[in-house]
BAGUMI-903581 format. One line per 3 residues: number of its first residue (from 1); their letters; for each residue x, y, z of C-alpha. Coordinates in nm, 2 decimals. Layout:
NUM) a) X/Y/Z  ... .
END
This chain:
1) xxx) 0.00/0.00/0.00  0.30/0.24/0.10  0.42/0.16/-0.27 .
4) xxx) 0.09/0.26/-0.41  0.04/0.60/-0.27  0.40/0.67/-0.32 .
7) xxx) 0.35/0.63/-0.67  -0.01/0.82/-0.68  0.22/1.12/-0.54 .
10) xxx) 0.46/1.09/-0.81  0.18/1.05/-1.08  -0.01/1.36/-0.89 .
13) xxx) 0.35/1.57/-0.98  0.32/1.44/-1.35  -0.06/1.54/-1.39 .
16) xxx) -0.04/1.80/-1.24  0.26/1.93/-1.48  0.03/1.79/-1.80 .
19) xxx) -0.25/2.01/-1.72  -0.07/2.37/-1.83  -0.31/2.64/-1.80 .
22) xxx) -0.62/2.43/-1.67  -0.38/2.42/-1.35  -0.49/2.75/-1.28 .
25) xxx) -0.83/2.73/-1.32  -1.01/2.73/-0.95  -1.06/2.31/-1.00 .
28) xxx) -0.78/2.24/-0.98  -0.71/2.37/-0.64  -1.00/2.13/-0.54 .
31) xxx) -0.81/1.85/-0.68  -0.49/1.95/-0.51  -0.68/1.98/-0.15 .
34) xxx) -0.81/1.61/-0.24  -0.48/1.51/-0.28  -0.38/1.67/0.07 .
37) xxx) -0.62/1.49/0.22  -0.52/1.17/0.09  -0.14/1.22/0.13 .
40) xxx) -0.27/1.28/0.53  -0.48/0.98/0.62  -0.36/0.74/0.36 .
43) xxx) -0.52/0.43/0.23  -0.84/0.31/0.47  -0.74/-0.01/0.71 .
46) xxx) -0.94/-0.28/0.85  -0.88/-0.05/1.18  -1.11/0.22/1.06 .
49) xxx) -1.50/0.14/1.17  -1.64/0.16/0.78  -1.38/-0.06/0.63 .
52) xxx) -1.34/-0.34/0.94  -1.48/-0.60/0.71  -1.28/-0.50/0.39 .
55) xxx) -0.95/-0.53/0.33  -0.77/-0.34/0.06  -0.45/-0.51/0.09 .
58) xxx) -0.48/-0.74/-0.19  -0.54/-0.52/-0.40  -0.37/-0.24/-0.34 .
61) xxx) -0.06/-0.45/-0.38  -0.04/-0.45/-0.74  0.19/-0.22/-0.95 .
64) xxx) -0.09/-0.04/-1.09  0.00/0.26/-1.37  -0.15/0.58/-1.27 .
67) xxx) -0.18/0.80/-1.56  -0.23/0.54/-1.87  -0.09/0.75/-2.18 .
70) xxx) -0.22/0.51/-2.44  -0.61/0.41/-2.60  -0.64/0.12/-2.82 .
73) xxx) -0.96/0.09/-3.03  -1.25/-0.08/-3.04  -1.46/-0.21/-3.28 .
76) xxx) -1.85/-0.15/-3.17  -1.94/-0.54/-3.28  -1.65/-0.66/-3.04 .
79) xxx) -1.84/-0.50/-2.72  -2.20/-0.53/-2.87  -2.28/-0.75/-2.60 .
82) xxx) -2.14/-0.46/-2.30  -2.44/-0.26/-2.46  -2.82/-0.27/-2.37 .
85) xxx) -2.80/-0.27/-2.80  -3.17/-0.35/-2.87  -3.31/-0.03/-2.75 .
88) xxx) -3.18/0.32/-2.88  -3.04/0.54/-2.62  -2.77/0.79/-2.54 .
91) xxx) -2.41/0.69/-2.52  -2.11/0.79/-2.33  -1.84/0.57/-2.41 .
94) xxx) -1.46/0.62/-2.25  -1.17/0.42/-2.40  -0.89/0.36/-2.14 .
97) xxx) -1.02/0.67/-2.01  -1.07/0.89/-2.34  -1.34/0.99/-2.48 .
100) xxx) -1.47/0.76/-2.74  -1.69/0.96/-3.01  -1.75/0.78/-3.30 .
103) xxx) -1.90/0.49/-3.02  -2.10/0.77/-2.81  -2.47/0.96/-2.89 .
106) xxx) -2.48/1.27/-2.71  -2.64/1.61/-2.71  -2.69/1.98/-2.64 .
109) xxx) -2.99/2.00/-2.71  -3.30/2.02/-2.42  -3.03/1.86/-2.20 .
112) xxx) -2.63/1.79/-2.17  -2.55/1.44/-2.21  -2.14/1.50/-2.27 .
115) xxx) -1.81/1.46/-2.10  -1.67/1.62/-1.74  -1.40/1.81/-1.95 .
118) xxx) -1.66/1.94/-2.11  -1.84/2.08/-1.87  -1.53/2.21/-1.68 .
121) xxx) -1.37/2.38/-2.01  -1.73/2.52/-2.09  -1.95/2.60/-1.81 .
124) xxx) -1.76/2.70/-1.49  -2.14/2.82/-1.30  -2.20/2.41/-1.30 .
127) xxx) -1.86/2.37/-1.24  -1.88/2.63/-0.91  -2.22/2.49/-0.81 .
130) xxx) -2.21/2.12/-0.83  -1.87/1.97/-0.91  -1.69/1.78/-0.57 .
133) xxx) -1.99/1.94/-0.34  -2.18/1.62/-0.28  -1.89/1.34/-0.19 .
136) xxx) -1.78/1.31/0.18  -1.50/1.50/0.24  -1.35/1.22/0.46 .
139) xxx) -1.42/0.90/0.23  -1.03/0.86/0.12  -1.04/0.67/-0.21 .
142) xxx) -1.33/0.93/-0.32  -1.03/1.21/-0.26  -0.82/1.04/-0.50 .
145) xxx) -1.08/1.01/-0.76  -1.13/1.40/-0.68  -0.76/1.48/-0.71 .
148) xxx) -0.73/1.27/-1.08  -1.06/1.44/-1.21  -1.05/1.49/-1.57 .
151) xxx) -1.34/1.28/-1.75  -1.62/1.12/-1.75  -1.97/1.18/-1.82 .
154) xxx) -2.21/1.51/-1.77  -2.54/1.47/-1.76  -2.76/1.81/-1.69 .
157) xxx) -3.15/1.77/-1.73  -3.31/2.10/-1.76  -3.62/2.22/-1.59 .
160) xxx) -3.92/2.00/-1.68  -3.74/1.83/-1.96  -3.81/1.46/-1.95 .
163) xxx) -3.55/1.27/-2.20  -3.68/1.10/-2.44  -3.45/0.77/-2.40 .
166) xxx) -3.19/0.55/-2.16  -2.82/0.72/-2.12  -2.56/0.42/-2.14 .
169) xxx) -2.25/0.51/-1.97  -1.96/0.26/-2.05  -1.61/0.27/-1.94 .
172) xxx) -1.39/0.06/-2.13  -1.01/-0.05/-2.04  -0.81/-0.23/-2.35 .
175) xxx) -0.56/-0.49/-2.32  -0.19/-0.38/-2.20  0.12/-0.57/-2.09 .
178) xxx) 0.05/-0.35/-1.72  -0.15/-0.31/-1.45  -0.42/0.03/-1.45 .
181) xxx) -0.59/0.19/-1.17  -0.82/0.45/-1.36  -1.02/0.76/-1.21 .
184) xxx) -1.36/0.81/-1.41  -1.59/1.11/-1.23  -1.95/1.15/-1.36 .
187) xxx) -2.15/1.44/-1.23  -2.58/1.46/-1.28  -2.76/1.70/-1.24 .
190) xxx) -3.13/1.64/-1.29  -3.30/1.97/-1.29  -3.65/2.06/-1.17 .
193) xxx) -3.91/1.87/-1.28  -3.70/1.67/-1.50  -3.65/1.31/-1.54 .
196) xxx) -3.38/1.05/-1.70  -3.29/0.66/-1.65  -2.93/0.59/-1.69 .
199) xxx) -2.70/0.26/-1.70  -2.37/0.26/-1.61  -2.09/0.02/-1.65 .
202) xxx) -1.73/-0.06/-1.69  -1.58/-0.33/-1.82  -1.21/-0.43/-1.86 .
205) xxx) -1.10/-0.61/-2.19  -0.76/-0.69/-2.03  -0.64/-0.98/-1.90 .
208) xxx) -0.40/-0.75/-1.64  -0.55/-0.68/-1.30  -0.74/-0.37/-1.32 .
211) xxx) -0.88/-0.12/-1.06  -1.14/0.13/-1.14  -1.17/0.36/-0.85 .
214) xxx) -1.50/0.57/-0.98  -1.71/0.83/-0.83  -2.04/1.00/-0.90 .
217) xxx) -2.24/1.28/-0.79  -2.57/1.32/-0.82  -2.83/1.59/-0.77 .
220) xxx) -3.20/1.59/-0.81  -3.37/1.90/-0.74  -3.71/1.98/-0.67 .
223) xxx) -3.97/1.73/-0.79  -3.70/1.55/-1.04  -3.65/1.17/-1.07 .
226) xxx) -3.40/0.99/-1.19  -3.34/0.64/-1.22  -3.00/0.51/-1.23 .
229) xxx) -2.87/0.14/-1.26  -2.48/0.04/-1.17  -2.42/-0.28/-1.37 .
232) xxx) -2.07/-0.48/-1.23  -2.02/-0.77/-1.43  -1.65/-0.73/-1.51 .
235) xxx) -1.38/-1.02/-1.55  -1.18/-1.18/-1.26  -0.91/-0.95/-1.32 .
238) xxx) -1.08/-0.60/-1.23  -1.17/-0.46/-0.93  -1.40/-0.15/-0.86 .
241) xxx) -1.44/0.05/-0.56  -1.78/0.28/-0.62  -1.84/0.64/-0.43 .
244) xxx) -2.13/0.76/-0.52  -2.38/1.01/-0.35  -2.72/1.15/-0.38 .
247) xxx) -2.83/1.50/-0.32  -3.24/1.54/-0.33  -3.42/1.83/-0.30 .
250) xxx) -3.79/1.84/-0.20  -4.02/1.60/-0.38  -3.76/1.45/-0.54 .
253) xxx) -3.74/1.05/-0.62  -3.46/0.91/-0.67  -3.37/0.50/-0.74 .
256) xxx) -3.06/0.36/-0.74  -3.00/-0.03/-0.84  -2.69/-0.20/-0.78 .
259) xxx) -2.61/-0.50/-0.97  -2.30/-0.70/-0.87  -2.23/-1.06/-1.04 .
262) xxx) -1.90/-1.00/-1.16  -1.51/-0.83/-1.02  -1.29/-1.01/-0.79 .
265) xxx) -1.35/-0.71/-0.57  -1.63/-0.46/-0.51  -1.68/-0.21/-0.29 .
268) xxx) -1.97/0.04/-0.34  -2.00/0.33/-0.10  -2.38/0.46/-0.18 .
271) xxx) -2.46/0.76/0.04  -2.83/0.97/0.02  -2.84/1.31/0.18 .
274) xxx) -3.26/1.40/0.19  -3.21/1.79/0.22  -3.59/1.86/0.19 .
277) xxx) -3.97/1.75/0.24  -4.14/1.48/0.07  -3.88/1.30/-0.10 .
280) xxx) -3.87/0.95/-0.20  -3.53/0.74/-0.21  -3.50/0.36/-0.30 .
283) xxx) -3.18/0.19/-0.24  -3.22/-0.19/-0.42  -2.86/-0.43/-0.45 .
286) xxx) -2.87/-0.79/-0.60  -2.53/-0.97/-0.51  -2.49/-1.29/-0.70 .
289) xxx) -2.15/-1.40/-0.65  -1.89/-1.73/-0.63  -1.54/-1.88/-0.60 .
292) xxx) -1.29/-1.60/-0.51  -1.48/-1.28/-0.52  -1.56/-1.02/-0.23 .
295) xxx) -1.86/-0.77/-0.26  -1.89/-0.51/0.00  -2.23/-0.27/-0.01 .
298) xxx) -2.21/0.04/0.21  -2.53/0.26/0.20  -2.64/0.56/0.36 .
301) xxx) -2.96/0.72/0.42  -2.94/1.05/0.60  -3.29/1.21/0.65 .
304) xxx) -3.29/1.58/0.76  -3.62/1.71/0.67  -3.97/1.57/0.80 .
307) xxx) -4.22/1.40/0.57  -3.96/1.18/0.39  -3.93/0.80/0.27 .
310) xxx) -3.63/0.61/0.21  -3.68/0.22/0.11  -3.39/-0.02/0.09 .
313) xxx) -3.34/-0.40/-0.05  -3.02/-0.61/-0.06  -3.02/-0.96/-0.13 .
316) xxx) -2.71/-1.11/-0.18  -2.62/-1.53/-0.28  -2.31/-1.62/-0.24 .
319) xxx) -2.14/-1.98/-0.33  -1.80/-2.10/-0.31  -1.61/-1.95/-0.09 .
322) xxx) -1.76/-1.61/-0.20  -1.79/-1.34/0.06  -1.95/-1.04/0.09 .
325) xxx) -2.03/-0.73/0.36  -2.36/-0.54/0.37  -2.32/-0.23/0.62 .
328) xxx) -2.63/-0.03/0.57  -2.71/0.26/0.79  -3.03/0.50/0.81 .
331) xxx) -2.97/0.83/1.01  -3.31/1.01/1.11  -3.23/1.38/1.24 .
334) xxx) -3.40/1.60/1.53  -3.62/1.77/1.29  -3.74/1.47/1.03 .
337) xxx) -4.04/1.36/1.18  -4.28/1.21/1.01  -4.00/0.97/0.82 .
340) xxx) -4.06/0.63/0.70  -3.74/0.46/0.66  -3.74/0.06/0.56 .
343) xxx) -3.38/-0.14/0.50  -3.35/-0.50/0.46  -3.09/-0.74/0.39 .
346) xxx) -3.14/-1.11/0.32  -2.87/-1.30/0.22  -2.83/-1.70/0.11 .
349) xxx) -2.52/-1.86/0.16  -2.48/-2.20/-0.07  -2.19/-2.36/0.13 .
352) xxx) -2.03/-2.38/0.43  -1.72/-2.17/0.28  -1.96/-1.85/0.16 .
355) xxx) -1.97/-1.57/0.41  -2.10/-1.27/0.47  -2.10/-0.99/0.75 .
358) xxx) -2.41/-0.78/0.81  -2.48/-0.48/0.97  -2.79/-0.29/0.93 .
361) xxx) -2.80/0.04/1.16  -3.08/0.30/1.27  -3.02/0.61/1.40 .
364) xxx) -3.30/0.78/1.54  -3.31/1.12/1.68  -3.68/1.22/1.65 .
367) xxx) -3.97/1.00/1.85  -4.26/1.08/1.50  -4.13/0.84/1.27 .
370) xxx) -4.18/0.44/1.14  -3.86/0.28/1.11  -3.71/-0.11/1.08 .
373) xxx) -3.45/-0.30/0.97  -3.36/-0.63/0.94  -3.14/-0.91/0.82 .
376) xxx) -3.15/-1.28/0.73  -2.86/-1.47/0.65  -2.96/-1.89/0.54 .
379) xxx) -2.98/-2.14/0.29  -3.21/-2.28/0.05  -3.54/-2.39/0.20 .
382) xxx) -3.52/-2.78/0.16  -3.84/-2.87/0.19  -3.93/-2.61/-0.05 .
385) xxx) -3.64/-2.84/-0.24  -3.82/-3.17/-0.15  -4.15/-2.99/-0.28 .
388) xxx) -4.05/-2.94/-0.64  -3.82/-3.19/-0.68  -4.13/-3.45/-0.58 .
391) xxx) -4.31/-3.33/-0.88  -4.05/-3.40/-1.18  -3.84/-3.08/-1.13 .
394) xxx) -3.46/-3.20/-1.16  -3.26/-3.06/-0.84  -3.05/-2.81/-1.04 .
397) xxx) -3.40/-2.64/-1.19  -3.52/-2.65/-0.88  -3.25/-2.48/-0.71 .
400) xxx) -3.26/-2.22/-1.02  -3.62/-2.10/-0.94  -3.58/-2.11/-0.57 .
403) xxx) -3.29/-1.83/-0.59  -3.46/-1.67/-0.88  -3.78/-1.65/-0.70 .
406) xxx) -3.54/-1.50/-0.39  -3.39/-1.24/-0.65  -3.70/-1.13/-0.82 .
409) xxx) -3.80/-0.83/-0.57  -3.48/-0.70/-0.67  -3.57/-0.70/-1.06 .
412) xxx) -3.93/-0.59/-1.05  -3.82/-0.22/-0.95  -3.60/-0.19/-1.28 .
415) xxx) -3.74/0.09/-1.52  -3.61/0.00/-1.79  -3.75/-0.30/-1.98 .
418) xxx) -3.45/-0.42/-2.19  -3.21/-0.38/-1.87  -3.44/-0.57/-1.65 .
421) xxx) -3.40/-0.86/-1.94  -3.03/-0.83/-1.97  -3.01/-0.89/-1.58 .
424) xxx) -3.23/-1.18/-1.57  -3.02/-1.40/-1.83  -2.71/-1.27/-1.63 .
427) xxx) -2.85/-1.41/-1.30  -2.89/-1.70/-1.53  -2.60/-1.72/-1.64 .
430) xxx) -2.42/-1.70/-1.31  -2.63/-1.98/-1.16  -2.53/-2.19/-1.45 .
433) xxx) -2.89/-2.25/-1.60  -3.12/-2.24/-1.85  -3.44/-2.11/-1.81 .
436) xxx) -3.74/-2.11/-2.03  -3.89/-1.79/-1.82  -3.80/-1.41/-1.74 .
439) x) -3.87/-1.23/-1.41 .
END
């Protein structure tokens, strides 16, 4: 780990020397305060409270390359299947972290669907507003992200614009004889009365370890709604730590779904800050995971104004000698009465080897509200087994629509028709069936 930030220091003097006069630009001295920050509290340890399940140590140990100078291309029928291809939509595609335009769709028209280096060469009032105000100053590997922030995507709905179709945001990594840690930032803003869906992805094409240390910020502002979908699905190779957080005004709704089947390593730090009245937030995560890979979902809903709702489901199967960590906590403040705040976690473990470490929280500091968690952590029901396998179903069928049955709540919620289809055959795929049915 010493090794690493070591070499994030010298790759911070080399960035920093590549950016010529955009080093003067008032950004920047947010990205050099990021990196402060960083070079002061390091890399997060087991002996910190929020990462005491996770350890970054394997992974940090690689000799990732900071600042990749080259982009290989790509041709669009050798990622087709990366795509949600059967339905037209908006594109934002990054090859090893460049802007890929001849693979993207994007627009100026009644909304910005662009690139971050867009935004901060071309509109420095969004810039001053929104860009690094919503990510928690203390979360370290969201200060690096910060302190490397040069592309990604831009999204900006305007005022009671609804768009037309999906975004797709895909960050690509090509094949090289090295290991890459990239930095992709993507900042929405979802304007009044305005409403988008978006899928986001990465995906390495290399068979060198890779880690993808991402961030997002998001902000919904009065009576908006936004629905936003984080597919993970990458090769054994990659790894991906996640920051993103929500800022909703009042009457906003927001939904975020989580999707996690692939990666040796995930760790997705999901934070929702309710900053006004009669907002809606859902929180869904399906973890579907085996030999040799670690997911860790970290969610927070933080409720400061009264009259508010925040709904949260994470069900997780693990097999092999898969392991996970759900750490889920729901902070109520002095002055939200009147919230209704609902997080559950149910988890199936297929052998003895799978793990997985659970902590749901509440924290309550006002007496009008309707709050509950919960957690379950089992295996498969066998006389539910028994049941279908004594009327002609072969054990591994059964097994198949037993945890597909146990996944479907997570499915139902997803706005998108053509995503929610893509998900089903990968949930397929991962438990090694075939199915004549979709969720």
């Amino acid at each position: 780990m010493e090794a690493l930030k070591d070499k994030l220091e010298s790759s911070f003097i080399v960035f920093e020397n590549e950016l010529d006069d955009d080093a003067k630009k008032p950004v920047h001295k947010i990205r050099q305060n990021a990196f402060k920050r960083f070079e002061e509290s390091g890399f997060p340890t087991k002996k910190d409270e929020e990462w005491k399940y996770t350890n970054l140590k394997p992974i940090l140990k690689n000799d990732f390359r900071i600042l990749n100078k080259s982009e290989n291309a790509i041709d669009f029928k050798d990622v087709r299947r990366y795509f949600l291809s059967d339905v037209d939509s908006y594109k934002l595609v990054f090859i090893d972290g460049v802007f890929s335009s001849w693979l993207s769709e994007t627009t100026h028209d009644k909304f910005d669907i662009c690139t971050l280096s867009s935004m901060l060469n071309r509109y420095e009032d969004v810039t001053k507003k929104y860009f690094n105000k919503a990510l928690p100053q203390a979360e370290t590997m969201a200060s690096i992200n910060t302190a490397f922030a040069k592309e990604g995507a831009f999204i900006r709905i305007k005022k009671n614009q609804t768009v037309d179709k999906p975004v797709q945001i895909v960050f690509f990594t090509t094949a090289h004889d090295y290991d890459i840690m990239t930095q992709p930032r993507n900042l929405v803003v979802v304007e009044e009365n305005a409403e988008v869906k978006i899928v986001e992805r990465h995906q390495s094409l290399s068979e060198k370890p890779v880690l993808t240390n991402t961030a997002t910020e998001i902000f919904a502002e009065k009576n908006s709604r936004l629905f936003y979908y984080k597919v993970q699905n990458d090769n054994m190779e990659a790894s991906i730590i996640d920051s993103t957080t929500v800022k909703q005004a009042e009457g906003s709704n927001v939904r975020v779904g989580t999707f996690s089947f692939g990666n040796r390593f995930i760790r997705n730090n999901l934070n929702f800050f309710l900053e006004g009245e009669h907002i809606e937030s859902h929180l869904d995560g399906i973890t579907v995971i085996n030999e040799g890979q670690f997911v860790d979902q970290h969610t927070l809903a933080d409720h400061q104004k009264p009259n508010c709702e925040s709904h949260e489901l994470y069900k997780g199967i693990y097999d092999g000698n898969a392991s996970g960590v759900f750490n889920g906590k729901v902070m109520v403040h002095p002055h939200a009465q009147k919230t209704n705040a609902f997080q559950q976690n149910n988890n199936i473990l297929l052998t003895d080897k799978a793990s997985i470490d659970t902590k749901p929280q509440l924290e309550i500091y006002a007496d009008d509200v309707q709050c509950s968690h919960g957690c379950t952590i089992g295996q498969l029901n066998e006389d539910a087994m028994f049941y279908m396998q004594a009327r002609g179903i072969p054990e591994k069928e059964a097994k198949a629509l037993l945890l597909y049955a146990f996944a479907n709540d997570g499915l139902r919620n997803v706005a998108i028709p053509e995503l929610r289809k893509k998900l089903n055959k990968q949930i397929a795929t991962k438990l090694n069936v075939d199915l004549d049915f979709e969720l």
